[in-house]
C-alpha positions as CSV (number, residue, x, y, z in Angstrom):
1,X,-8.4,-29.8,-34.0
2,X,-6.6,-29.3,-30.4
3,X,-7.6,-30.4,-27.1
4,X,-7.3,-26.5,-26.3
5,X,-10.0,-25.8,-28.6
6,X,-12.8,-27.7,-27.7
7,X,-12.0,-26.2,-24.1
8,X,-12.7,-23.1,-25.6
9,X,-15.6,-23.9,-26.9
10,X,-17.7,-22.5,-24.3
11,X,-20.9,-24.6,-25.2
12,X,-19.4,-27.7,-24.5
13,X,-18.6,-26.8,-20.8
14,X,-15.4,-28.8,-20.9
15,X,-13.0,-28.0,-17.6
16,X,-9.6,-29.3,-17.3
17,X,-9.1,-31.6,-14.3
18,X,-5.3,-32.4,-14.8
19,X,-3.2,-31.7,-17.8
20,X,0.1,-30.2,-18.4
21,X,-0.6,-26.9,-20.6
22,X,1.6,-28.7,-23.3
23,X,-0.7,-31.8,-23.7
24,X,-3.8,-29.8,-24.7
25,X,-1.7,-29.0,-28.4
26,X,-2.7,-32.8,-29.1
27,X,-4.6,-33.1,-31.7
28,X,-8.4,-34.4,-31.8
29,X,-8.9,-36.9,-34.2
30,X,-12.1,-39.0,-33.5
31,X,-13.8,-39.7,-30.0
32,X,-14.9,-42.9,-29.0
33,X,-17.7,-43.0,-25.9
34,X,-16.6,-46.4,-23.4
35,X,-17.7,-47.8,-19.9
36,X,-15.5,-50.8,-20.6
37,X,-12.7,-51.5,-18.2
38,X,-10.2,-52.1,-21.0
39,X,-11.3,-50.5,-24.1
40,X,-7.9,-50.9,-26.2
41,X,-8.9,-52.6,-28.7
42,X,-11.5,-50.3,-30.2
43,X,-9.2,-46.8,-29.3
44,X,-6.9,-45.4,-31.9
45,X,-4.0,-42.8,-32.2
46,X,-5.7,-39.3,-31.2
47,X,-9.0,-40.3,-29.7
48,X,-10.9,-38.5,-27.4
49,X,-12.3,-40.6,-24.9
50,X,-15.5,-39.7,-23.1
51,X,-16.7,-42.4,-20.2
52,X,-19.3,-42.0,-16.9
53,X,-16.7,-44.3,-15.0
54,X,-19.5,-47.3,-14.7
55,X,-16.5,-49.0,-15.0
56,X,-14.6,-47.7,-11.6
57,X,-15.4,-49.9,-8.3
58,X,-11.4,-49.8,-7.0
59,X,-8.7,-47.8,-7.2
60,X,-7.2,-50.2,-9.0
61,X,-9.6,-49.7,-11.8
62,X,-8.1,-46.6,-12.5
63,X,-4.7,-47.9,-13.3
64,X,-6.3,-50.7,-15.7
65,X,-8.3,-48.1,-17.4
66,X,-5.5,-45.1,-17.9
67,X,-2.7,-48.0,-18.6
68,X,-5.1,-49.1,-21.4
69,X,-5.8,-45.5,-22.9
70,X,-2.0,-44.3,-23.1
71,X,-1.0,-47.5,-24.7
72,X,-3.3,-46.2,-27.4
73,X,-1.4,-43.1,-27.8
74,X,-5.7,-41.4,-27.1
75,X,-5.8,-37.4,-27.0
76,X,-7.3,-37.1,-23.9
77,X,-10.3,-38.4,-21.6
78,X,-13.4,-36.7,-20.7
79,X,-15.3,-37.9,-17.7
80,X,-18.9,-37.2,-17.0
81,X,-20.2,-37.4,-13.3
82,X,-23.9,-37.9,-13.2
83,X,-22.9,-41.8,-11.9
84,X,-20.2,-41.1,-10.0
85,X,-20.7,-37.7,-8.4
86,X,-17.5,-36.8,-8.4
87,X,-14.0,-37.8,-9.9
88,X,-12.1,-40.7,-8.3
89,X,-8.9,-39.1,-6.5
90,X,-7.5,-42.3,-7.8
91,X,-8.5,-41.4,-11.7
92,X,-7.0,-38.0,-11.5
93,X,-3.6,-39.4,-10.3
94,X,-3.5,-42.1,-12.6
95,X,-3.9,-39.4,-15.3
96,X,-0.9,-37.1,-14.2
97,X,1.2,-40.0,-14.1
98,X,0.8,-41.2,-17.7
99,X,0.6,-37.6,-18.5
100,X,-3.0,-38.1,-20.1
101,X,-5.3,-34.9,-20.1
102,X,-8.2,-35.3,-18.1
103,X,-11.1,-33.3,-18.6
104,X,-14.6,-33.4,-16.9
105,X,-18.0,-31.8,-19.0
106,X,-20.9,-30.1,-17.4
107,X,-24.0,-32.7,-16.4
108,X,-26.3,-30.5,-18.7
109,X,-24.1,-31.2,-22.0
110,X,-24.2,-34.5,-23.3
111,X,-21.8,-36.8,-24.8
112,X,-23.5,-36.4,-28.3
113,X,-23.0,-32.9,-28.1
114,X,-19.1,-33.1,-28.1
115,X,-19.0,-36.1,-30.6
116,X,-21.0,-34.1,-33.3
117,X,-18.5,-30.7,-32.3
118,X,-15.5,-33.4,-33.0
119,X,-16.9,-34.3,-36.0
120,X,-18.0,-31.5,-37.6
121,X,-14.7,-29.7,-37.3
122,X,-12.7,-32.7,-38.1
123,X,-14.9,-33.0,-41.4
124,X,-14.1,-29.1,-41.8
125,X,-10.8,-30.0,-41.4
126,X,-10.3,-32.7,-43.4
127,X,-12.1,-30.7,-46.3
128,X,-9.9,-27.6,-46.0
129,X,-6.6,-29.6,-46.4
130,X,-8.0,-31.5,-49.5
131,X,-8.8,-28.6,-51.1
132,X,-5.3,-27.0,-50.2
133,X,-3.7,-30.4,-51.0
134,X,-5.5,-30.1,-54.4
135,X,-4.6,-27.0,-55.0
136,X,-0.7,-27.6,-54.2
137,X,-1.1,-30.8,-56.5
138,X,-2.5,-27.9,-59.6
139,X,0.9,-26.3,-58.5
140,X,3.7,-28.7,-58.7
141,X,2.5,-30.2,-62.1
142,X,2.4,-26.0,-63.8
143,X,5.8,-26.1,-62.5
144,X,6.6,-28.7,-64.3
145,X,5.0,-27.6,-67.1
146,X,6.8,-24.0,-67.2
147,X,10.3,-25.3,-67.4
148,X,11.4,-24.6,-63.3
149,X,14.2,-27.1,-62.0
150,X,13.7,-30.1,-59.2
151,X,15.2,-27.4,-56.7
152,X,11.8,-25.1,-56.7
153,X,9.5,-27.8,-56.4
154,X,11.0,-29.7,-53.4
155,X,10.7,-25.7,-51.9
156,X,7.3,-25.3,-52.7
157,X,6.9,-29.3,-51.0
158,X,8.7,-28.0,-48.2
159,X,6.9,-24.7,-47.5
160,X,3.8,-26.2,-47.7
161,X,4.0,-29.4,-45.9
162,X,6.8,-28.2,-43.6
163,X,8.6,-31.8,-44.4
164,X,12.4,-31.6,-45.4
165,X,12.9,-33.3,-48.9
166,X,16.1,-33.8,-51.3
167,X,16.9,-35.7,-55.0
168,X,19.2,-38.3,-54.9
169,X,20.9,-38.7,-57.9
170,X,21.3,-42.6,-60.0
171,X,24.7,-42.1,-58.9
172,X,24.5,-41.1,-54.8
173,X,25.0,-37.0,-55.2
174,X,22.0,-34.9,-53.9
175,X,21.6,-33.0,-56.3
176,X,18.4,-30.7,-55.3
177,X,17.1,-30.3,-51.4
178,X,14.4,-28.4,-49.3
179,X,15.8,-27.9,-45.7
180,X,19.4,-28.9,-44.4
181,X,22.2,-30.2,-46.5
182,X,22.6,-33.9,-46.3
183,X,25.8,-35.2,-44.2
184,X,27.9,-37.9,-45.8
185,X,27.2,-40.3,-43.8
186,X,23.7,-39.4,-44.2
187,X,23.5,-39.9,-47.8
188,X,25.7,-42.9,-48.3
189,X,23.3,-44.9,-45.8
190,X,20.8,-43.9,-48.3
191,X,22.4,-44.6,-51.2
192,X,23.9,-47.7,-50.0
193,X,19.9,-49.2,-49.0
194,X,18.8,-48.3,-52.3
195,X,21.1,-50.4,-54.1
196,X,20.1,-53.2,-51.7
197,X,16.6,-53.2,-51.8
198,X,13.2,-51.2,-53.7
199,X,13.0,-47.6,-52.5
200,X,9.1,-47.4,-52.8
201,X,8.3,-45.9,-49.3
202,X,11.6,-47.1,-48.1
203,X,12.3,-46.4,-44.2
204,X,15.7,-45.6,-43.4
205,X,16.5,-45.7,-39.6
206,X,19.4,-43.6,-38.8
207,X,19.9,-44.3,-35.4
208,X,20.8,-47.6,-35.1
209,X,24.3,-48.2,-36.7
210,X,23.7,-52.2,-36.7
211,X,21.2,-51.9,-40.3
212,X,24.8,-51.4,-42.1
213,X,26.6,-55.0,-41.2
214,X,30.1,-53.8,-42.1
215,X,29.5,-49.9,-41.6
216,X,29.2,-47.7,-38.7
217,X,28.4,-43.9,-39.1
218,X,29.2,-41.0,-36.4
219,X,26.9,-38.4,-35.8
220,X,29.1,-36.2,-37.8
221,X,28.7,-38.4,-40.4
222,X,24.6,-38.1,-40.1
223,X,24.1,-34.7,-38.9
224,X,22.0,-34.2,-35.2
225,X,18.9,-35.7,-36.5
226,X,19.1,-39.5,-36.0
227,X,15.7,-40.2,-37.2
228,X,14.5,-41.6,-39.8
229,X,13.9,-40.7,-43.8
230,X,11.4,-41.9,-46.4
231,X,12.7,-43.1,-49.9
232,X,10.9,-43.4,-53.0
233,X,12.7,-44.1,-56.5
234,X,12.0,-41.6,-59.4
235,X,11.1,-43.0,-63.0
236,X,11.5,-41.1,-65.7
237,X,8.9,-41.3,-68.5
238,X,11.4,-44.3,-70.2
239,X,10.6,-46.0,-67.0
240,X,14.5,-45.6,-66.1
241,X,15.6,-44.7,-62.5
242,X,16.3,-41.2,-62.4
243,X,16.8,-40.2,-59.0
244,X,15.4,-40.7,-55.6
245,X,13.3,-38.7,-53.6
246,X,14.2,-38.7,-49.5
247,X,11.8,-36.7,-47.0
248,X,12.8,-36.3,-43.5
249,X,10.6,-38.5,-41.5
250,X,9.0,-41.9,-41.6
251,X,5.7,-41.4,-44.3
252,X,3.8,-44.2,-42.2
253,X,2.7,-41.9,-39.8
254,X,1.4,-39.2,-42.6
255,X,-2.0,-37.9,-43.3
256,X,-3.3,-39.6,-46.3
257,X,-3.0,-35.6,-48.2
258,X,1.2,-36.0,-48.1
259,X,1.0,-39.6,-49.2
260,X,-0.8,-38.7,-52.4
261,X,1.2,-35.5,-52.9
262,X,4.6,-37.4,-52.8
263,X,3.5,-39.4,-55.7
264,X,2.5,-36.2,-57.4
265,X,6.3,-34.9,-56.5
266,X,7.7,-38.0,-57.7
267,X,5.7,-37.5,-61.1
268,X,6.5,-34.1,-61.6
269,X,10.2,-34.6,-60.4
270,X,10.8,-37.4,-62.8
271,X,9.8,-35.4,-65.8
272,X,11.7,-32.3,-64.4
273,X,15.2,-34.8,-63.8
274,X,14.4,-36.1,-67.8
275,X,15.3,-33.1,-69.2
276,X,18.4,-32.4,-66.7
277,X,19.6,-36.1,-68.0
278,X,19.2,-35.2,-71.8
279,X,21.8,-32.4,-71.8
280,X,23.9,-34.5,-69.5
281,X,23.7,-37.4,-71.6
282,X,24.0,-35.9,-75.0
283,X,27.7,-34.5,-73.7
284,X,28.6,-37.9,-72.7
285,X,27.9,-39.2,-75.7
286,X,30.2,-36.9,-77.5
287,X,32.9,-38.2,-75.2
288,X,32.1,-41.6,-76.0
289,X,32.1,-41.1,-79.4
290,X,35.9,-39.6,-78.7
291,X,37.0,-43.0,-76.2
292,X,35.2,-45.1,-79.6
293,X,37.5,-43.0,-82.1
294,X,40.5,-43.5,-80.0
295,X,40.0,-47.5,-79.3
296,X,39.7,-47.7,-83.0
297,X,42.8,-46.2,-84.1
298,X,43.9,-45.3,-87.4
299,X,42.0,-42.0,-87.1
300,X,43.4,-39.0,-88.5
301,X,44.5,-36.5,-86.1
302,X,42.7,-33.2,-87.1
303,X,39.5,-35.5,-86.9
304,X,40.5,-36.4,-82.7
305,X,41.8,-32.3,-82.7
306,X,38.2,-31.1,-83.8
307,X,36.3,-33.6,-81.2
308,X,38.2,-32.2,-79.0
309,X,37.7,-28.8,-79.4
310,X,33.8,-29.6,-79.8
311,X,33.8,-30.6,-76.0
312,X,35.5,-27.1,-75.2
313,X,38.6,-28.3,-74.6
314,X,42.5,-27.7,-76.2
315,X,44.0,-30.1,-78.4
316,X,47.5,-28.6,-78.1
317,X,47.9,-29.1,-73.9
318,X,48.7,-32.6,-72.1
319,X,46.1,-35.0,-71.7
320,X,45.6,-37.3,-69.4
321,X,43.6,-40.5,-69.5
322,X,41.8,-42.5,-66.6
323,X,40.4,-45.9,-66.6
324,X,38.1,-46.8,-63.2
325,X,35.9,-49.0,-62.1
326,X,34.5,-50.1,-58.5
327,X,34.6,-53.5,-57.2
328,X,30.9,-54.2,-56.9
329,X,28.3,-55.0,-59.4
330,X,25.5,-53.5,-57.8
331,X,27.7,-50.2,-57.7
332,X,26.2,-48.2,-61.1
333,X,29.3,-47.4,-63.4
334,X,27.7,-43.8,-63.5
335,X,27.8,-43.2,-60.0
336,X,31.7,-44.1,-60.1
337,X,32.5,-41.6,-62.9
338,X,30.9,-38.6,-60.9
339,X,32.9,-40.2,-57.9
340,X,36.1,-39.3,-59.8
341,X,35.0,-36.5,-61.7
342,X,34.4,-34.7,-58.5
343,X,37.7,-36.1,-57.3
344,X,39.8,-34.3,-59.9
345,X,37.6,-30.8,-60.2
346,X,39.7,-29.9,-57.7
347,X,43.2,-30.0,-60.6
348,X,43.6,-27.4,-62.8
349,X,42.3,-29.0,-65.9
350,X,39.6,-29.4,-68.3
351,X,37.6,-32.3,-67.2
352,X,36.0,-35.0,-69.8
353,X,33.9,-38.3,-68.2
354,X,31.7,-40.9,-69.9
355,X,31.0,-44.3,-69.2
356,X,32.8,-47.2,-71.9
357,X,32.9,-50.7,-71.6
358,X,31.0,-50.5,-67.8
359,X,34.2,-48.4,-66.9
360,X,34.9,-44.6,-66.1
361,X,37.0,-43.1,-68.4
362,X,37.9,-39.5,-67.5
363,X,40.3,-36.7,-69.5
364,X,41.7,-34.6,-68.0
365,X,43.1,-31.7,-70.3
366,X,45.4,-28.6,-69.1
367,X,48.9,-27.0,-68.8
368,X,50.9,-29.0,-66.5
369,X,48.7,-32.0,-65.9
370,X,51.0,-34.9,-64.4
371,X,50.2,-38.1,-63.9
372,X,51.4,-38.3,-60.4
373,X,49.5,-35.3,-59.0
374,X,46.3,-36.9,-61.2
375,X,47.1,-40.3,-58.9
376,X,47.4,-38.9,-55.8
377,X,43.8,-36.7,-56.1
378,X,42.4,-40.4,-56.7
379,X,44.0,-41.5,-53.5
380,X,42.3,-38.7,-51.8
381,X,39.3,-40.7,-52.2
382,X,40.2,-43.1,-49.6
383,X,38.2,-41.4,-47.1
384,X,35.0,-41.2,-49.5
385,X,31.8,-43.0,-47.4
386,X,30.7,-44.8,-50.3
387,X,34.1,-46.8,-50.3
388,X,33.8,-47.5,-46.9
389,X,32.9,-51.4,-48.1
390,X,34.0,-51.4,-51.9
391,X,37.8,-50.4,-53.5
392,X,38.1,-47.9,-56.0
393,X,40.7,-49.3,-59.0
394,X,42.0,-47.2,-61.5
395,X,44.6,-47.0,-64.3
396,X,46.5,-43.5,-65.5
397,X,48.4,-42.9,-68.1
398,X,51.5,-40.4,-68.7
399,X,50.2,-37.1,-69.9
400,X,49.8,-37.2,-74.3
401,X,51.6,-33.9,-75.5
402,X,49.9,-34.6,-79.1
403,X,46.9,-35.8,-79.8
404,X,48.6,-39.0,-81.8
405,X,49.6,-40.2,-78.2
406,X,45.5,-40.2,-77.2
407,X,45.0,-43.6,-78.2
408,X,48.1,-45.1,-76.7
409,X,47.5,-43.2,-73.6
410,X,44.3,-44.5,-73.2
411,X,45.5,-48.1,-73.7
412,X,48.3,-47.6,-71.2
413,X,45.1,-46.3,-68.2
414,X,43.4,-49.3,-69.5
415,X,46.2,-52.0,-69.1
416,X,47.5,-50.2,-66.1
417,X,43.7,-50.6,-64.9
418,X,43.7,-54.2,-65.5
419,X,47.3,-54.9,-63.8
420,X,46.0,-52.5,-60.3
421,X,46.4,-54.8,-57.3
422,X,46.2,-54.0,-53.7
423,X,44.3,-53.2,-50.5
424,X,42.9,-50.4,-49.4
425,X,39.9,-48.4,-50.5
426,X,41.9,-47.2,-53.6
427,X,44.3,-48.7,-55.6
428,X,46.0,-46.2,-58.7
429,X,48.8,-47.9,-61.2
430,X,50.3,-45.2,-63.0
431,X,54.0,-44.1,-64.0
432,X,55.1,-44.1,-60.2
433,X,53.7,-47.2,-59.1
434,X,55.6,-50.2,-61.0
435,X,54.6,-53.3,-59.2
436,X,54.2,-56.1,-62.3
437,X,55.5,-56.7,-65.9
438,X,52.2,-55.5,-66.7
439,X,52.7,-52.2,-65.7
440,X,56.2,-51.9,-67.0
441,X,55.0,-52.8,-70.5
442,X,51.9,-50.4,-70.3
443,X,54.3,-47.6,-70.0
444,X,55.7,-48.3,-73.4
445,X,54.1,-47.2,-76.8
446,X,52.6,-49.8,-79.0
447,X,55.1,-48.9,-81.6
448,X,58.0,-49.8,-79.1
449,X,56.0,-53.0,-78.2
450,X,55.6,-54.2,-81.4
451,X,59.0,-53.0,-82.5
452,X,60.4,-55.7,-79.4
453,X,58.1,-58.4,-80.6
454,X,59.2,-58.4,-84.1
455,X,62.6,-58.4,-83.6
456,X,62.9,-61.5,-81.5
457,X,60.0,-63.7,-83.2
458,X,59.6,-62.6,-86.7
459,X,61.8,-65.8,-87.6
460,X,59.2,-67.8,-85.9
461,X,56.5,-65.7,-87.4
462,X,57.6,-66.2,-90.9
463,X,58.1,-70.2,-90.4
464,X,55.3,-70.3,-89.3
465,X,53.3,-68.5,-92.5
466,X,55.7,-70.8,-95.1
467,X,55.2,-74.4,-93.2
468,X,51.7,-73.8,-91.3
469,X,53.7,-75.0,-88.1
470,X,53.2,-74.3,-85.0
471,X,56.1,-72.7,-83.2
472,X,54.8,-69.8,-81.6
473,X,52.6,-71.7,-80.1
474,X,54.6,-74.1,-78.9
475,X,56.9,-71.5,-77.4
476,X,54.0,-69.9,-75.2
477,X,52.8,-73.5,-73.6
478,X,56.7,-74.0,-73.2
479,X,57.3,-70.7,-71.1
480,X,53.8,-71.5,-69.7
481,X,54.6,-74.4,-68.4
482,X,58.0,-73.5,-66.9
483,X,60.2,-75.4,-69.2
484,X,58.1,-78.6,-68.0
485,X,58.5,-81.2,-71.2
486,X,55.8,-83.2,-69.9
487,X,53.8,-81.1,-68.8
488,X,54.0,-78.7,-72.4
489,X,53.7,-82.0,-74.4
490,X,50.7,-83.0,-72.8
491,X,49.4,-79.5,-73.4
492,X,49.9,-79.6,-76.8
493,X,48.8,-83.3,-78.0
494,X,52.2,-84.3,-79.3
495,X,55.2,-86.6,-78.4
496,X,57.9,-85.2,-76.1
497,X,60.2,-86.3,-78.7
498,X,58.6,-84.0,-80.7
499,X,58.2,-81.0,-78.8
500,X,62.1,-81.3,-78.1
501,X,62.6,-81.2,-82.2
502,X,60.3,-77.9,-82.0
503,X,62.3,-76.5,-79.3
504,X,65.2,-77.1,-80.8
505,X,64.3,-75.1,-84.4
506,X,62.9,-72.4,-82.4
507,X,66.5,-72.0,-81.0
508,X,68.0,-72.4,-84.5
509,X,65.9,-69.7,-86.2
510,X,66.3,-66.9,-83.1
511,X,69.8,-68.0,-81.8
512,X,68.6,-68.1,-78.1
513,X,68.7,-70.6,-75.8
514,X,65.5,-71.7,-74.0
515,X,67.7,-73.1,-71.4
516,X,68.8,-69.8,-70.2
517,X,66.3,-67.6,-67.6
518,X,67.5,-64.5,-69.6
519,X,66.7,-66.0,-72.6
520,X,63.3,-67.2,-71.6
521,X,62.5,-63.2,-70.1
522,X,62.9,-62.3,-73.6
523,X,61.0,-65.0,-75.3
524,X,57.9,-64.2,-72.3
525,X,58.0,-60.8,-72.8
526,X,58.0,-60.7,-76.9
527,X,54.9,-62.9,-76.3
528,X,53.3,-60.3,-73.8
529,X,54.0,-57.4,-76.8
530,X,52.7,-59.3,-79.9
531,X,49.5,-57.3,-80.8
């Protein structure tokens, strides 16, 4: 109920003494009757005030008085005169200075009269929207139960609250919304306190950049309204986090109705995002089951050929294979798989994710798919604001023009992975970028590494099997060491004398000399290609 309306309420004889026309829209929500001189601690948000000025001896009065009212945030003050005739000039000034409505009532209406007006149509009021809230709570659980998507019923929230809403996915995408699109700035600042702390009724302020320690925001990156937003995590019926629910605003200042309906929306939302993450898991799964098949080798090719062509995609073009991960824990694994996928939608290619070993591993499948253009679409990223404080690492392979090469193609993106070093937000080792051993070898097949490792230590090998010795052991703490005698011996719990006789039958049997750098390359990187 407005200020406005209870002026027109032409039984309570209510004039307006001194109030901009926009101050009557306040809303009425209690009145409180006072003849103290500073009543603030009993007055509230949205009280209308009614007082016979017993108070008032001094102008000053006045300022005490008002001063204590609009630091209560009250609706308006009424002022009866039967005490004080008429209206302190003093009062009235008072009042258009804080911009408080001042009204006076007629002596032959009572206080009582507009307390039980108040409320009555506050309790009218208050009914109405319960039995509207009531009925919008009937209406988001039937749309839950007739199959419609998160999108419709953040609407529906929308249109009848008038509150802008979006889902959040696990990951950091918004992935449904009521009102505006989200900026990127925006939505990382979400995302980014979510990981950091609960999201049940979560406040984020958006216009003081200082809440991110490392990470400032433009108001590009937030969009015009530097307010504030509401967060609440969304459990699916597992109990799992399956998205998070942001409304434009800060809840604390909600009726109690929109409290109660968010937890409604969260219910309904978590059972509507369950069925969204079934279909989406099942297909990750079959890609799993593909990255599972490939690490385990030996699998026949027509068997890899038909996965493929389960998951819609063409055995007979060039794969391929990315290995990823983000260099913080609290980052989910998930959320950086979508952050590549989304990165390389934009190539022409078939595009395959899942989630293995707490990595992403991402296929991408189609004519012409090279390695270098896959590489530079990651670097792309750079600019993403969710890397703004974390580094992006990833390994890629060369593209597989058989699906015999798959498995070797996704150990090369995994070693290549492992061997990534640099700064920046993202760092990509693939074919073009050859910065350690490690990445040389990764670019070889298995067959080629093993080929190299056989030829140069099968003597050693074979010694080894016929006189349980220990020389290839002896030859890694050797190299390890850098040729250090001491140093080796002391590694290896033996005399120097007699890791010099081991040295020296290691050089017998492969006809090397570990005095020689060239020599020792070899011997290091046999060692590195032994599977």
């Amino acid at each position: 109920m407005r200020i406005i309306d209870l002026v027109h309420q032409e039984r309570l004889r209510l004039s307006v003494v001194a109030a901009e026309p926009e101050d009557l829209e306040a809303t009425v929500q209690d009145t409180y009757v006072t003849d103290l001189p500073d009543p603030r601690r009993f007055l509230g948000d949205g009280h209308l005030v009614l007082t016979s000025c017993v108070w008032y001896h001094e102008p000053d009065d006045a300022g005490r008085f008002v001063g204590a009212l609009a630091d209560c945030s009250v609706a308006a003050l009424v002022v009866g005169t039967l005490v004080v005739g008429t209206i302190p000039a003093r009062l009235v000034e008072e009042c258009r200075r804080r911009r408080l409505p001042l009204l006076t009532v007629s002596g032959d209406v009572s206080f009582n009269t507009i307390r039980e007006s108040v409320r009555d149509q506050t309790r009218n009021a208050r009914e109405l929207a319960l039995t509207r809230a009531a009925a919008l709570d009937r209406r988001l659980v039937e749309m839950a139960a007739i199959g419609d998507g998160p999108g419709a019923t953040l609407e529906l929230f929308q249109r009848e609250l008038g509150i802008d809403c979006w889902i959040i996915s696990p990951t950091g995408t918004a992935v449904a919304g009521a009102g505006p699109q989200l900026k990127p700035g925006r939505l990382a600042r979400l995302f980014n306190r979510v990981l950091e702390e609960p999201a049940t009724g979560l406040v984020v302020e958006h216009d003081d950049d200082t809440a991110d320690a490392d990470t400032t925001y433009d108001d590009a990156d937030i969009g015009h309204d530097r307010g504030a937003d509401s967060v609440w995590t969304v459990h699916g019926s597992d109990a799992r986090v399956r998205g998070y629910l942001v409304c434009a605003g800060d809840h604390r200042g909600w009726p109690p109705d929109a409290g109660r309906l968010v937890q409604t929306l969260l219910s309904v939302a978590g059972l509507q995002l369950d069925l969204e993450e079934k279909a989406r898991s099942a297909r990750q799964h079959q890609i799993g089951d593909l990255i599972d098949v490939l690490k385990a080798g030996d699998v026949p090719p027509g068997e890899v050929s038909a996965r493929l062509r389960l998951l819609g995609v063409d055995p007979r073009l060039p794969t391929v294979i990315v290995v990823a991960a983000i260099n913080d824990t609290s980052f989910p694994p998930q959320a950086t798989l979508e952050l590549v996928t989304d990165q390389l939608v934009e190539l022409d290619a078939d595009v395959l994710g899942t989630v293995a070993g707490g990595h992403a591993v991402v296929l991408l499948n189609g004519t012409g798919v090279e390695s270098d253009a896959v590489a530079e679409c990651m670097r792309a990223a750079s600019g993403h604001q969710l890397l703004r404080r974390r580094q992006l690492v990833a390994g890629v392979s060369e593209p597989s023009d058989s699906v015999s090469q798959l498995a070797a193609a996704l150990a090369v993106a995994g070693q290549r992975f492992q061997g990534a070093a640099g700064d920046g937000p993202v760092v990509v080792s693939s074919g073009a970028t050859i910065l350690s051993h490690d990445a040389l070898l990764s670019m070889l097949s298995d067959r080629v590494k093993a080929s190299f490792a056989d030829g140069l230590l099968r003597p050693l090998l074979d010694y080894d099997a016929r006189h349980g010795s220990d020389l290839i052991t002896t030859l890694r703490s050797f190299l390890d060491t850098n040729g250090s005698w001491q140093q080796s011996a002391e590694r290896l719990h033996v005399h120097v004398n007699t890791l010099r006789y081991r040295v020296s039958r290691i050089e017998k049997l492969t006809h090397r000399d570990l005095s020689s750098t060239h020599d020792r390359v070899d011997f290091y990187l046999a060692l590195q290609c032994l599977p």
